[in-house]
Each structure stands twice: as structure tokens, then as C-alpha cells.
mmCIF file of the C-alpha atoms, coordinates in Angstrom:
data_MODEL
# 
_entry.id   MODEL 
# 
loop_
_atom_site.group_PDB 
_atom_site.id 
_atom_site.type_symbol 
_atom_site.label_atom_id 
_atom_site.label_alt_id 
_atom_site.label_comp_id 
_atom_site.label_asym_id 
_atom_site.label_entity_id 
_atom_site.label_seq_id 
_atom_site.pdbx_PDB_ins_code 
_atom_site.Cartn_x 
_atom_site.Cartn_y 
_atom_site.Cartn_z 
_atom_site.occupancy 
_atom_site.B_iso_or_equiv 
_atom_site.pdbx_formal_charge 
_atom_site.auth_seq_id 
_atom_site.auth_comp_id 
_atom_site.auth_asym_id 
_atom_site.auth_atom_id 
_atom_site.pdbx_PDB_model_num 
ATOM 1  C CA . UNK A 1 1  ? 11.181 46.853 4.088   1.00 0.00 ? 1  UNK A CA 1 
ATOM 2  C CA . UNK A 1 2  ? 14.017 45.108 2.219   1.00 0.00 ? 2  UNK A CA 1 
ATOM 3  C CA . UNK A 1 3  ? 16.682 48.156 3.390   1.00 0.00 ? 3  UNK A CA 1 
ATOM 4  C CA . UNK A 1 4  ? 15.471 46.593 7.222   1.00 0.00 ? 4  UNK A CA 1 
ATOM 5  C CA . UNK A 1 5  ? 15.822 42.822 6.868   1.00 0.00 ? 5  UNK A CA 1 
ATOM 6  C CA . UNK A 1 6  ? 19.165 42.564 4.480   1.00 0.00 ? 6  UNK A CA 1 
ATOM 7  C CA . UNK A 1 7  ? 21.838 43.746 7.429   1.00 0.00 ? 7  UNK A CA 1 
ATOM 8  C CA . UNK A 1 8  ? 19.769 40.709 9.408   1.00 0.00 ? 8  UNK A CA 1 
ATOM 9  C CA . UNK A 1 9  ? 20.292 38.149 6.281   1.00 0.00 ? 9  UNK A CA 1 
ATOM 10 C CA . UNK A 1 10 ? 23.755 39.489 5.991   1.00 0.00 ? 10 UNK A CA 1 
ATOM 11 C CA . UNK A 1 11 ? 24.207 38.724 9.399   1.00 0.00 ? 11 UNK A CA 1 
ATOM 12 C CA . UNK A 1 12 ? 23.002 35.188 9.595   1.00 0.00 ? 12 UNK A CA 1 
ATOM 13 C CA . UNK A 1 13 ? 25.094 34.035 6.377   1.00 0.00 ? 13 UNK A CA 1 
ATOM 14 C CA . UNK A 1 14 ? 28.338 35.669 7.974   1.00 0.00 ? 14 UNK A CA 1 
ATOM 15 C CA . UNK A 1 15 ? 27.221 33.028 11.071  1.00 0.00 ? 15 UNK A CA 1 
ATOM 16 C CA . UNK A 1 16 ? 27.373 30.451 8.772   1.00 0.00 ? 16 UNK A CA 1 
ATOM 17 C CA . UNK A 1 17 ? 30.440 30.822 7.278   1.00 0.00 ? 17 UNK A CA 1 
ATOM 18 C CA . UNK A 1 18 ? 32.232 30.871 10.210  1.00 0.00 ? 18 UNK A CA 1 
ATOM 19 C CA . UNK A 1 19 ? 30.506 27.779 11.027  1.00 0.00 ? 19 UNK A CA 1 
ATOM 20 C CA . UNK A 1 20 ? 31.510 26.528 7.230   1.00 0.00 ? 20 UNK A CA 1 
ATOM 21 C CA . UNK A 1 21 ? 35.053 27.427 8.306   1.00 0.00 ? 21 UNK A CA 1 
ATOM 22 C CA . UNK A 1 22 ? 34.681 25.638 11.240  1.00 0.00 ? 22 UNK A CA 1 
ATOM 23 C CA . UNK A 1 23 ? 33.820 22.608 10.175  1.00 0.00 ? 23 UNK A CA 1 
ATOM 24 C CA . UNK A 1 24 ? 36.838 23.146 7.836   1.00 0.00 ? 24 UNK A CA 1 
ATOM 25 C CA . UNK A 1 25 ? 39.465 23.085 10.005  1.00 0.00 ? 25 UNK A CA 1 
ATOM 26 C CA . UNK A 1 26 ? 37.952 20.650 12.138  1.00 0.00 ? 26 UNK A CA 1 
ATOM 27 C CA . UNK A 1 27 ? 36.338 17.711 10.160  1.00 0.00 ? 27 UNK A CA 1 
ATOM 28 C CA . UNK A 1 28 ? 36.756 14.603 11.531  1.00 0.00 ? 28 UNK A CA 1 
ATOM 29 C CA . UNK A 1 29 ? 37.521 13.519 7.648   1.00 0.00 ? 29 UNK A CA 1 
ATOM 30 C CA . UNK A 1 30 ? 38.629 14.824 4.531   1.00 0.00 ? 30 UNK A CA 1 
ATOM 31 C CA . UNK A 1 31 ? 35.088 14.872 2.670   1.00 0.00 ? 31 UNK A CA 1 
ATOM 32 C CA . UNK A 1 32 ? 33.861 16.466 5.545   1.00 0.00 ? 32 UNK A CA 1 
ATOM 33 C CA . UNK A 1 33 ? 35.915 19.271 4.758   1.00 0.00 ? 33 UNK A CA 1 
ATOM 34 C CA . UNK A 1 34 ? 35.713 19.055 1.274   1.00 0.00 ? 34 UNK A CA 1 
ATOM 35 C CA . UNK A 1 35 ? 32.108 19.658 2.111   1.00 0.00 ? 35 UNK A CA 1 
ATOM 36 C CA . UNK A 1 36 ? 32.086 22.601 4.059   1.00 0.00 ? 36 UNK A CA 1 
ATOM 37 C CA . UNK A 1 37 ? 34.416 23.969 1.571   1.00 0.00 ? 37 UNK A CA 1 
ATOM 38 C CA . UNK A 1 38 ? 31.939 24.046 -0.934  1.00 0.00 ? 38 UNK A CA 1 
ATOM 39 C CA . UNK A 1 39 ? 29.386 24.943 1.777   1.00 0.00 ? 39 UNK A CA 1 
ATOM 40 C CA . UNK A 1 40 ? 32.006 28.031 2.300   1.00 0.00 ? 40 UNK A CA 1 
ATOM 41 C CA . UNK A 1 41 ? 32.290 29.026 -0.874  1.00 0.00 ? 41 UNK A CA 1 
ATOM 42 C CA . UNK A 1 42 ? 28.179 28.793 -1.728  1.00 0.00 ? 42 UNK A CA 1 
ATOM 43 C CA . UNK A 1 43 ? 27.682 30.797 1.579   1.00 0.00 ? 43 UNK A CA 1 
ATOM 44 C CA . UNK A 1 44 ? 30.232 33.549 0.463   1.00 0.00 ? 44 UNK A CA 1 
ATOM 45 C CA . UNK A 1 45 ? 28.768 33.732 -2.971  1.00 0.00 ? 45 UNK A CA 1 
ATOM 46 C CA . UNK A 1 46 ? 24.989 34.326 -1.142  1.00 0.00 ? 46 UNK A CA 1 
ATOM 47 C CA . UNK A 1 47 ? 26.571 36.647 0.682   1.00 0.00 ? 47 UNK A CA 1 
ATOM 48 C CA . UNK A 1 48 ? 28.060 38.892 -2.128  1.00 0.00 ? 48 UNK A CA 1 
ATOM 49 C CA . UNK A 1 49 ? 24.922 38.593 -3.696  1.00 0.00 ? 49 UNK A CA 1 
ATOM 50 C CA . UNK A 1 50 ? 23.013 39.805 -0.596  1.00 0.00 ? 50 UNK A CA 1 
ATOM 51 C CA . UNK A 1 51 ? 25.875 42.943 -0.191  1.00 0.00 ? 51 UNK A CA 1 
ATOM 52 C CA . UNK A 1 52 ? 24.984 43.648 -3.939  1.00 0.00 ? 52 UNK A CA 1 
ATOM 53 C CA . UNK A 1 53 ? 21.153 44.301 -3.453  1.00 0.00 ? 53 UNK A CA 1 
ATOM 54 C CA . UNK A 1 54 ? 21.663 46.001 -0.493  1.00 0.00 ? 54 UNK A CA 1 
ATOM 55 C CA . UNK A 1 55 ? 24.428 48.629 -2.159  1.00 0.00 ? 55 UNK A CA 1 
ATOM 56 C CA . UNK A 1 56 ? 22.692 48.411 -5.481  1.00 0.00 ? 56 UNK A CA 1 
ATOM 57 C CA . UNK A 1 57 ? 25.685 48.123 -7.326  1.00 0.00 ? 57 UNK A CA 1 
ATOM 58 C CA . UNK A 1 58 ? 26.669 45.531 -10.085 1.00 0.00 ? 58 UNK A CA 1 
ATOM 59 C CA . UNK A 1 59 ? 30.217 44.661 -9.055  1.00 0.00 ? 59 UNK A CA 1 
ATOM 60 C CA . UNK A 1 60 ? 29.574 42.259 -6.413  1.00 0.00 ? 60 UNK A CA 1 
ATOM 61 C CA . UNK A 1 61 ? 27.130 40.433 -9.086  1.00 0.00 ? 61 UNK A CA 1 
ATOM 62 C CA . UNK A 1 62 ? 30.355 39.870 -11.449 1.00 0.00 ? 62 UNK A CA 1 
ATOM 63 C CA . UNK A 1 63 ? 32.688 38.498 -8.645  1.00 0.00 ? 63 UNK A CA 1 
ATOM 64 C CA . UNK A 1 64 ? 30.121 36.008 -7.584  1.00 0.00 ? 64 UNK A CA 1 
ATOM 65 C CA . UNK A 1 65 ? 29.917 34.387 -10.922 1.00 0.00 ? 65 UNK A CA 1 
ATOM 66 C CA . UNK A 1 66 ? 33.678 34.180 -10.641 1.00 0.00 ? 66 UNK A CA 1 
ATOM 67 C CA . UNK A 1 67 ? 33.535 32.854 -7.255  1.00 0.00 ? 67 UNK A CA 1 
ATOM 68 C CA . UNK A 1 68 ? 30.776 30.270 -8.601  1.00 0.00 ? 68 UNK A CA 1 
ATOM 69 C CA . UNK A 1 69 ? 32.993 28.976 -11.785 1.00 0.00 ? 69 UNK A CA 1 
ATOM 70 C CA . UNK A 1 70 ? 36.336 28.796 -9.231  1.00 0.00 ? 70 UNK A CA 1 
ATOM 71 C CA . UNK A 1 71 ? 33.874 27.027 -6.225  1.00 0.00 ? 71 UNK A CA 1 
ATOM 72 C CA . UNK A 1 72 ? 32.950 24.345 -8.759  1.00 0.00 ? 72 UNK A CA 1 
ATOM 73 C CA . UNK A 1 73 ? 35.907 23.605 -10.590 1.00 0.00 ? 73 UNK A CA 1 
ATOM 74 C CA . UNK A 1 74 ? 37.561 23.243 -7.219  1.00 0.00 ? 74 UNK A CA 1 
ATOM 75 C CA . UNK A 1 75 ? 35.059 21.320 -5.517  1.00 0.00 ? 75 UNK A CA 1 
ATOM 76 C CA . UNK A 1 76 ? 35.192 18.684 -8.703  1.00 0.00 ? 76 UNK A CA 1 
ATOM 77 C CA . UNK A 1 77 ? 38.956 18.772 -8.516  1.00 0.00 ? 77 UNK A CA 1 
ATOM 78 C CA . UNK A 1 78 ? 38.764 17.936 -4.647  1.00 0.00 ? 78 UNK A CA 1 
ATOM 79 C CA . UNK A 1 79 ? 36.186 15.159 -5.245  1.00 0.00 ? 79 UNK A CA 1 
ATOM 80 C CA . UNK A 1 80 ? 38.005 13.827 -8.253  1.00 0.00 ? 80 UNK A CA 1 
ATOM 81 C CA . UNK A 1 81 ? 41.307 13.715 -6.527  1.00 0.00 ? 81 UNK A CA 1 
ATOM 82 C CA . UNK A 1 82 ? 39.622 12.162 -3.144  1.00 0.00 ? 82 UNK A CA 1 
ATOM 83 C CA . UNK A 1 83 ? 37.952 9.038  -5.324  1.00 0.00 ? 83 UNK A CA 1 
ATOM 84 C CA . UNK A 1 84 ? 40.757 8.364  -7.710  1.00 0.00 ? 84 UNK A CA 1 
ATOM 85 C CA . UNK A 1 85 ? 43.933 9.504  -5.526  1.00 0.00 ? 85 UNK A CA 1 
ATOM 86 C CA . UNK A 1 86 ? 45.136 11.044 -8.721  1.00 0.00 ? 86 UNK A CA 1 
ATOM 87 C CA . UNK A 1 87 ? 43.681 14.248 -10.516 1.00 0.00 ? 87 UNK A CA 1 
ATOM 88 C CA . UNK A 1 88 ? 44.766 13.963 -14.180 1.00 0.00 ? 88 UNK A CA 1 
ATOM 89 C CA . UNK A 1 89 ? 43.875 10.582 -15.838 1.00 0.00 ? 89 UNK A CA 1 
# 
């Protein structure tokens, strides 16, 4: 049962990262693409995830918690530098 539905899942997160990407390149505003940057990089980590159950190996496991740790230190950054103008205080 899970074998059948994953390619479906895999499917509809690709469709959202292109939609992610998007609304990247054209967001009226800059925390409208600082937002579907993050929603990029959540949807790609979902999707490595997804790609690991369905070829039961570990590896994709391990570069999605790298992914997660670089998504969030960059989305802070991005926020950071969009409130203060400056990243470093």
C-alpha cells in the first residue's frame, strides 16, 4: 500500500516546489520571497524524506538534517538582515 501512494506524494511535493520557486522569483516583495524560500527548502527536505522511505535507504535521512540546520540558519539570517538592514550587530 505505501510502495502505491509514495510516487503520488512524491509527485505532489515536486508541484509544490515549483510553485515555492515560483513565488521566488516572482514575489511582489522581498519577505514574500524570503517566505517561499523557506517554504522551498521545507518542501525539499519532505521530499528527501519521502525518496528515503520509498528507497529504504538512510542517506537521504542524513542530508535532510543538513538541509534543515542550513534552511534555518538561512532563513534567520534573511529575516535578521530584512528587519535590521544589517546582519552582524
Amino acid at each position: 500500500m505505501t510502495a502505491a501512494v509514495l510516487p503520488f506524494v512524491i509527485g505532489a511535493f515536486a508541484l509544490a516546489m515549483l510553485l515555492a520557486a515560483w513565488r521566488l522569483l516572482r514575489g511582489p516583495s522581498l519577505p514574500d520571497r524570503i517566505l517561499a524560500l523557506d517554504t522551498l527548502y521545507i518542501d525539499s527536505l519532505a521530499l528527501l524524506v519521502l525518496v528515503g522511505v520509498y528507497r529504504d535507504t538512510p542517506l537521504y535521512f542524513e542530508a535532510a538534517l543538513v538541509i534543515s540546520m542550513l534552511g534555518f540558519v538561512g532563513t534567520v539570517v534573511l529575516s535578521k538582515y530584512l528587519m535590521r538592514g544589517d546582519i552582524a550587530e
